[in-house]
BAVEX-910336 format. One record per residue (C-alpha): x, y, z. Coordinates in nm, 2 decimals, m for minus. Layout:
BEGIN
xx / yy / zz
X / Y / Z
...
This chain:
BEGIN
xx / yy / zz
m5.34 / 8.89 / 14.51
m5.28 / 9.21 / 14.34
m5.38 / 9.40 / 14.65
m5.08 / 9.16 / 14.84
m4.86 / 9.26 / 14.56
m4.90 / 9.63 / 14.56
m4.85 / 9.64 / 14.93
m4.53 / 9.43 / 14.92
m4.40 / 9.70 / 14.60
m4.51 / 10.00 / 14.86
m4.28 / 9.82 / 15.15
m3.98 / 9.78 / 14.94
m3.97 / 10.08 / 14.75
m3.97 / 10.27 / 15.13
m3.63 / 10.07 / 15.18
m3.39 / 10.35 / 15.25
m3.13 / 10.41 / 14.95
m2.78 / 10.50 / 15.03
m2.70 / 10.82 / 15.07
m2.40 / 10.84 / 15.22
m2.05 / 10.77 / 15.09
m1.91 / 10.65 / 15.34
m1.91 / 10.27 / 15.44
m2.05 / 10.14 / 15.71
m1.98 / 9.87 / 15.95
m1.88 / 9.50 / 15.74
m2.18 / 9.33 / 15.62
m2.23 / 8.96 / 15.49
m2.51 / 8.90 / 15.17
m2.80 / 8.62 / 15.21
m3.04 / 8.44 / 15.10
m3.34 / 8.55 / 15.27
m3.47 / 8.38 / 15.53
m3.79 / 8.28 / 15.37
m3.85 / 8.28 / 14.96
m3.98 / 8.61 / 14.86
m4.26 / 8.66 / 14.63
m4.17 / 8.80 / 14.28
m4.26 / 9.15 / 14.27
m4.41 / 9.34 / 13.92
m4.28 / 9.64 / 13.84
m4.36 / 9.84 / 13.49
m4.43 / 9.50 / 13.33
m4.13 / 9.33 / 13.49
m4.11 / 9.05 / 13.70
m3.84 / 9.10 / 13.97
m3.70 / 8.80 / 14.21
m3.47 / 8.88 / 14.51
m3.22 / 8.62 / 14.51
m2.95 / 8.78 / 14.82
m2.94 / 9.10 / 15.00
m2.79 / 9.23 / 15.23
m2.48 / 9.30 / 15.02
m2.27 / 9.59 / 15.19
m2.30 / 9.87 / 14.81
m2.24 / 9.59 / 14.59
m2.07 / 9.69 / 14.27
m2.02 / 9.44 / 14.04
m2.16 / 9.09 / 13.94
m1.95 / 8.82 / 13.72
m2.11 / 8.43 / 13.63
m1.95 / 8.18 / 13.70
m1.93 / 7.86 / 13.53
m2.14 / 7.64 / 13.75
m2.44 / 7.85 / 13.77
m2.35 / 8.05 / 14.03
m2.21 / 8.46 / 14.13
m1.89 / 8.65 / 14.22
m2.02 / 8.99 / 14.34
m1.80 / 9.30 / 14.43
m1.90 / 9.49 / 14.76
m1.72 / 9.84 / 14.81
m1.62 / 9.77 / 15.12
m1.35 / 9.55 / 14.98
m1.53 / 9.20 / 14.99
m1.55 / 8.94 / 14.73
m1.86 / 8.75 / 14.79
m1.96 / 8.39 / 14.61
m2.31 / 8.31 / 14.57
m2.49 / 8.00 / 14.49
m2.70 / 8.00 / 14.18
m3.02 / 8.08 / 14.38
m2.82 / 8.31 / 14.56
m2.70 / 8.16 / 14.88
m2.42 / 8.30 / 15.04
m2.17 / 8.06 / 14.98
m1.84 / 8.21 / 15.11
m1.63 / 8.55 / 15.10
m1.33 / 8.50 / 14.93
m1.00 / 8.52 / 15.07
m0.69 / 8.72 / 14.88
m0.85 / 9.01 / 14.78
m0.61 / 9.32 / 14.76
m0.69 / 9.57 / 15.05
m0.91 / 9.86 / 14.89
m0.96 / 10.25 / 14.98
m1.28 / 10.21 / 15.09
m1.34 / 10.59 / 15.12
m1.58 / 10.79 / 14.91
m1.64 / 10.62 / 14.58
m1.36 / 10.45 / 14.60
m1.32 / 10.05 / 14.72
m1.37 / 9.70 / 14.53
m1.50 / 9.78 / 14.24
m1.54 / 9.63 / 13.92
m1.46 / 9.22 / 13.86
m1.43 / 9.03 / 13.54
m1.37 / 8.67 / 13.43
m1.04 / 8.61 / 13.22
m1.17 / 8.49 / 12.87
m1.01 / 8.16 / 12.95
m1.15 / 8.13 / 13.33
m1.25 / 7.72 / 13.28
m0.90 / 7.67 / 13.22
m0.65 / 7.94 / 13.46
m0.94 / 8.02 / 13.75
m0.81 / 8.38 / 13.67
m1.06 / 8.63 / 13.79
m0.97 / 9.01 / 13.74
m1.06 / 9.32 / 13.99
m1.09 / 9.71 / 13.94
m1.06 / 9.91 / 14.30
m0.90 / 10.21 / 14.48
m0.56 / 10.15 / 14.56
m0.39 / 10.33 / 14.84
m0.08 / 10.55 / 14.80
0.20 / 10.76 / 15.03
0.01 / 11.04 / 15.17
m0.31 / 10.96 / 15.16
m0.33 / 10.97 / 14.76
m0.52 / 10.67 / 14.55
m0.57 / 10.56 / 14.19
m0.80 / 10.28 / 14.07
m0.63 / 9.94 / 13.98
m0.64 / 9.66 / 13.86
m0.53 / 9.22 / 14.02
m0.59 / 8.92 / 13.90
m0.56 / 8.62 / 14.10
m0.67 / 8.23 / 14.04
m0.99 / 8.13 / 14.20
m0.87 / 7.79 / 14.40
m1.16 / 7.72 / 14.64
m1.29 / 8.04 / 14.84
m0.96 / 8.23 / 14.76
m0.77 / 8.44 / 14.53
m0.40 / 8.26 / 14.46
m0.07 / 8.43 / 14.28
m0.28 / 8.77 / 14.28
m0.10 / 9.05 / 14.10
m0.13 / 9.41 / 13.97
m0.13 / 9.43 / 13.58
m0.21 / 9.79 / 13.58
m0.22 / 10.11 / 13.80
m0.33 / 10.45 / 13.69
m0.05 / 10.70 / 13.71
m0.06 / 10.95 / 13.88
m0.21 / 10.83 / 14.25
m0.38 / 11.19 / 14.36
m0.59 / 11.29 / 14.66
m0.94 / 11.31 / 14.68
m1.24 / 11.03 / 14.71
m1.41 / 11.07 / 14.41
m1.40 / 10.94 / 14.00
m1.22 / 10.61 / 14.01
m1.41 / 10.45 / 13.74
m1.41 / 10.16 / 13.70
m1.50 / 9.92 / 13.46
m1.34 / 9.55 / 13.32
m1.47 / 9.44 / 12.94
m1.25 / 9.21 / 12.73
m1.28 / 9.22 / 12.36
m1.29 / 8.93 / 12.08
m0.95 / 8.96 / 12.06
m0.89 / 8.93 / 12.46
m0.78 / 9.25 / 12.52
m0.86 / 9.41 / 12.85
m1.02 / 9.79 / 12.88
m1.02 / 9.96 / 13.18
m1.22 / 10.26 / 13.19
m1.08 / 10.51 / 13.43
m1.21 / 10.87 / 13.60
m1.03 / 11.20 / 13.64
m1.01 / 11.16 / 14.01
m1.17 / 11.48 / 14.02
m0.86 / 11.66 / 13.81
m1.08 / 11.82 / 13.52
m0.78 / 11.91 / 13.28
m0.59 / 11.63 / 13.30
m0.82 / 11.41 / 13.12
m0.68 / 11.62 / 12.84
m0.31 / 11.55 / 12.89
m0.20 / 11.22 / 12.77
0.10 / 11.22 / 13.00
m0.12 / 11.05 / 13.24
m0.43 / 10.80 / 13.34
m0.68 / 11.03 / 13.46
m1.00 / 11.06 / 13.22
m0.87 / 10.80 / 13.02
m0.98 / 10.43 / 12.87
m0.68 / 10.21 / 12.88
m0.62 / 9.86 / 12.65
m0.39 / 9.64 / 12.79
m0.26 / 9.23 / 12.74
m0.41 / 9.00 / 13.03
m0.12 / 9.08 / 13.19
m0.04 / 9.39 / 13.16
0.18 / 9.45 / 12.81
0.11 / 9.68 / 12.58
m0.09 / 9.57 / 12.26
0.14 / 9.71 / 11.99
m0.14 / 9.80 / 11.80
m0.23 / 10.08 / 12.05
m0.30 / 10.42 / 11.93
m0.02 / 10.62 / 12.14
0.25 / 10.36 / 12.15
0.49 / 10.57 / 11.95
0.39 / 10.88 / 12.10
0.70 / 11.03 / 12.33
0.49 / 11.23 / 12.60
0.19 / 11.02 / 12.58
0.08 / 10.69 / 12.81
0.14 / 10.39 / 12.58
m0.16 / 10.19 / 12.74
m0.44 / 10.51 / 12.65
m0.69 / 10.36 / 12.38
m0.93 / 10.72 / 12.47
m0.90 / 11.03 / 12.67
m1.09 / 11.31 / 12.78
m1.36 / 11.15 / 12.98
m1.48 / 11.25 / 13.31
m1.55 / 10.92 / 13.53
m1.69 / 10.61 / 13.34
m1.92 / 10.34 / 13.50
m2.06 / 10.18 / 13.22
m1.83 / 9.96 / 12.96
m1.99 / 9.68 / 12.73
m1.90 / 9.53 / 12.38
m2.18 / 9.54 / 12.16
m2.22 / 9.17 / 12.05
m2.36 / 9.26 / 11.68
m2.02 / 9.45 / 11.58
m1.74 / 9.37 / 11.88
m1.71 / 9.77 / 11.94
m1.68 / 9.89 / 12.27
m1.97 / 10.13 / 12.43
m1.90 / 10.29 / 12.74
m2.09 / 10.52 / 12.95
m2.02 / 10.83 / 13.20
m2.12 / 11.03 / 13.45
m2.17 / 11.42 / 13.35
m2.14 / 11.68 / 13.61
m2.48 / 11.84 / 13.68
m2.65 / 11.75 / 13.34
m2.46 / 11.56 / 13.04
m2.41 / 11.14 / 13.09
m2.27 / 11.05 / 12.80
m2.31 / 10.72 / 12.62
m1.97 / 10.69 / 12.36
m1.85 / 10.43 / 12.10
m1.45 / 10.50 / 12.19
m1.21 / 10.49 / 11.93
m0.82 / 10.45 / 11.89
m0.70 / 10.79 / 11.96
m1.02 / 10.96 / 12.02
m1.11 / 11.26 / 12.23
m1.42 / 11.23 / 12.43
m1.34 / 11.62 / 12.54
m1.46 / 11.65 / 12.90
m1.38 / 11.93 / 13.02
m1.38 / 12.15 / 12.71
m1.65 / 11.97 / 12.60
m1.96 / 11.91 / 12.77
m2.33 / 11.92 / 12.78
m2.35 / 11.96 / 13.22
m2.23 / 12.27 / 13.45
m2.10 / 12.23 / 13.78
m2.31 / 12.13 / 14.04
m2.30 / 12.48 / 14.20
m2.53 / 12.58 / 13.91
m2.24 / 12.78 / 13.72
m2.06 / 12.66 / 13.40
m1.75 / 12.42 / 13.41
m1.48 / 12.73 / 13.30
m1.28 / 12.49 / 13.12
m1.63 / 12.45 / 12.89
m1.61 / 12.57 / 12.57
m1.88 / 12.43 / 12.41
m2.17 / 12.11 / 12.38
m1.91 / 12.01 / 12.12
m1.58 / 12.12 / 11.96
m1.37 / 12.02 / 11.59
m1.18 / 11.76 / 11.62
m1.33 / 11.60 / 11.93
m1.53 / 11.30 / 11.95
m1.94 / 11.40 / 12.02
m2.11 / 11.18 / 12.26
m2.29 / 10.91 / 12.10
m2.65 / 10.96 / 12.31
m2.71 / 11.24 / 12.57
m2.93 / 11.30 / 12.82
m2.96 / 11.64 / 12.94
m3.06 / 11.56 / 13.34
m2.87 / 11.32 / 13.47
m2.97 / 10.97 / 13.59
m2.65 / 10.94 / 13.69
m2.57 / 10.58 / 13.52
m2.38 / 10.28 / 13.65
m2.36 / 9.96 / 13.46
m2.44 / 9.83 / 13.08
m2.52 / 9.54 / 12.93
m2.66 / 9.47 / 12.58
m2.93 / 9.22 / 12.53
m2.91 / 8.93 / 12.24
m3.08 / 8.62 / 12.34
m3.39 / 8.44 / 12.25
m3.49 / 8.41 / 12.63
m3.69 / 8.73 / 12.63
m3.79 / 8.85 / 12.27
m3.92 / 9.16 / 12.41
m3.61 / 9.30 / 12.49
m3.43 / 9.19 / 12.20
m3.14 / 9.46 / 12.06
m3.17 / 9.63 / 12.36
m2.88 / 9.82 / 12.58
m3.00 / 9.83 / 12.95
m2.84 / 10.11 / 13.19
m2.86 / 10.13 / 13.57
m2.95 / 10.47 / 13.70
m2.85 / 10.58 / 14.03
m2.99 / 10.90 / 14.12
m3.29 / 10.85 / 13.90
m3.34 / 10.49 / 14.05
m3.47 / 10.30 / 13.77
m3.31 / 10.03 / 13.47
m3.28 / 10.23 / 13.17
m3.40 / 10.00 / 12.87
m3.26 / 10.14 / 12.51
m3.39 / 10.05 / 12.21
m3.12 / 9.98 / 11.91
m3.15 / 10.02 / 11.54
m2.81 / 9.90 / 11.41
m2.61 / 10.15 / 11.61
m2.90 / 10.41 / 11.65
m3.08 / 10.46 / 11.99
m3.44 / 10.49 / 11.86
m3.64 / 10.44 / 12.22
m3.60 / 10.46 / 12.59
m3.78 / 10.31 / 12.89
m3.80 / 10.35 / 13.24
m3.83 / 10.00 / 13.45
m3.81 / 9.91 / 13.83
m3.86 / 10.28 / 13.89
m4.14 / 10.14 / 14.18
m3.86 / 10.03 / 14.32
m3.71 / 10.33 / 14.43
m3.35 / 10.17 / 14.43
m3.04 / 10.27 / 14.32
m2.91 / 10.06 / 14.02
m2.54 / 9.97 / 14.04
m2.52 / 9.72 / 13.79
m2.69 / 9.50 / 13.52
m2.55 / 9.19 / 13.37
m2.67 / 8.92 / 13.13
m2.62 / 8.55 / 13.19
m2.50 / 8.34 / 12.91
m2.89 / 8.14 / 12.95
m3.02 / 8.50 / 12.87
m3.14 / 8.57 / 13.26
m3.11 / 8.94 / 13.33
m2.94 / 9.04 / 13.69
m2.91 / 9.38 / 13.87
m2.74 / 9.50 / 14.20
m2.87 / 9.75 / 14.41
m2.63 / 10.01 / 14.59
m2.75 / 10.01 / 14.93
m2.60 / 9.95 / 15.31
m2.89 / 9.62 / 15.26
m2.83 / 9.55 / 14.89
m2.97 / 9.29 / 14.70
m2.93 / 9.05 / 14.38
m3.23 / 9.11 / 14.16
m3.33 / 8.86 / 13.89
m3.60 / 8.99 / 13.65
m3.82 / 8.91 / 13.34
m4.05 / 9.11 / 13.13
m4.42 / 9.00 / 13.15
């Protein structure tokens, strides 16, 4: 049996990753066509529930049992709670599907039993081949999105296929964040006349809360809650205190994990712990840190290159209890953090047998934990410590 089992972890972990950017040709998700054995990896008991999902993105639960999952490409997909595909959903706003841009994030409204209103992040087009990320919602009525309609778009559009974000969380108080990238325009996450590098907190549909730190500001977006961040995958609200955590991508060295605050200044580029991928410093850089802006909650100095957050609070699975778990990309693996209060006190490396890049981790509201792998072939993983 454990000679079976290592075999079948050898065979999937030789599963080719994507490397490309680029989608490829449309793609529907599965079940598979026979059951397949949970795997162990690092103490952790992994089921495949779908795959072949075209770079899936994004995973929300829906209230009888089952999945909405985002695929890059621009596709919606519904899944049955054991994973079977149950149909792609209709009304879904046509995406950029072109670098890391496409469908992106999704989120149920806080009152989804009662409006069916599901929310999406993606990559919008503009005139002249510019894009910005942005954000629909649209009631779920059957297998398609009804009265879909923009609540916000981050201003302005530019060219270039990279850093559109995006994240969805919704606080206590049912505000909406949207966490948004520079779009590969380094300084202007420093200029509050604009979207790029910023966090934004908006109404449902799209007002201004007009608690917001910049809504008497002249020259400043009304809807910023945070700037100066570089491109942020990660968003969660920490369930002990209702703050919001995010993560982000650094350039060659430097994700950040950051507890945003009204007004605050996350500093990327004048602040950083990476260099440019060419090897030489950012020459905006002045510094790890600078007075007055805010320093990154938790650092790690070579990249995993992190996608996806969730915190951990249910009795399901007392082994991960107050723990914040982060999908890594480049370093393939689910990054589990252990919390003290606010403090990050240890760090562990699971499904790293795996070799698969980790998109995104939810947790259920019975306390199951789910990931997404980004692949051409990728797949719903439920798992379980041992």
């Amino acid at each position: 049996m454990l000679f079976a089992r290592l075999v079948a972890l050898l065979a999937l972990a030789a599963l080719p990753a994507c490397q490309g950017s680029t989608p490829g040709p449309a793609a529907s998700a599965s079940a598979p066509a026979q059951p397949l054995a949970p795997l162990v990896s690092e103490g952790v008991r992994i089921e495949t529930l779908a795959r072949g999902l075209q770079h899936p993105w994004a995973l929300a639960f829906l209230p009888d049992g089952g999945f909405l999952v985002t695929q890059r490409v621009g596709r919606l997909t519904r899944l049955a709670a054991d994973g079977a595909l149950l149909a792609d959903i209709g009304g879904v706003p046509e995406v950029v599907a072109e670098g890391q841009g496409g469908l992106l994030d999704v989120a149920l409204a806080p009152d989804h039993a009662d409006s069916g209103r599901v929310y999406l992040s993606y990559a919008e087009a503009g005139e002249r081949s510019v894009a910005g990320t942005a954000v629909a919602r649209g009631r779920l009525l059957a297998d398609r999105l009804v009265d879909v309609e923009v609540v916000f778009r981050q201003q302005p559009k530019v060219a270039g296929r990279q850093h559109f974000g995006s994240r969805l969380v919704f606080d206590r108080d049912g505000h909406l964040f949207v966490t948004l990238g520079d779009r590969g325009q380094r300084s202007a996450a420093q200029d509050l006349g604009n979207h790029l590098g910023t966090i934004v907190r908006i109404h449902p549909d799209g007002s201004i809360p007009a608690d917001n730190p910049y809504v008497d500001h002249a020259t400043a977006r009304a809807e910023i809650w945070s700037h100066g961040h570089r491109n942020v995958q990660g968003a969660a609200i920490n369930p002990w205190t209702g703050a919001l955590w995010t993560h982000e991508h650094g350039p060659r060295g430097g994700d950040e994990i950051n507890l945003p605050q009204a007004g605050a200044n996350h500093g990327w580029p004048l602040a950083t712990h990476g260099i440019n991928y060419s090897g030489f410093a950012i020459p905006e850089a002045q510094g790890k840190q600078i007075a007055g802006m805010q320093p990154p909650h938790h650092v790690w100095a070579v990249s995993p290159a992190i996608s996806g957050m969730a915190f951990y609070d249910h009795p399901r699975h007392p082994a991960w209890a107050r723990s914040l778990l982060v999908g890594a990309l480049a370093q393939r693996a689910l990054i589990r953090l252990t919390l003290d209060g606010e403090r990050i006190v240890g760090e562990e490396r699971l499904l790293t047998a795996l070799a698969a890049r980790i998109r995104d981790v939810r947790v259920a509201p019975d306390g199951q934990v789910y990931v997404l792998t980004d692949d051409i072939d990728g797949r719903l993983l439920r798992l379980a410590p041992q």
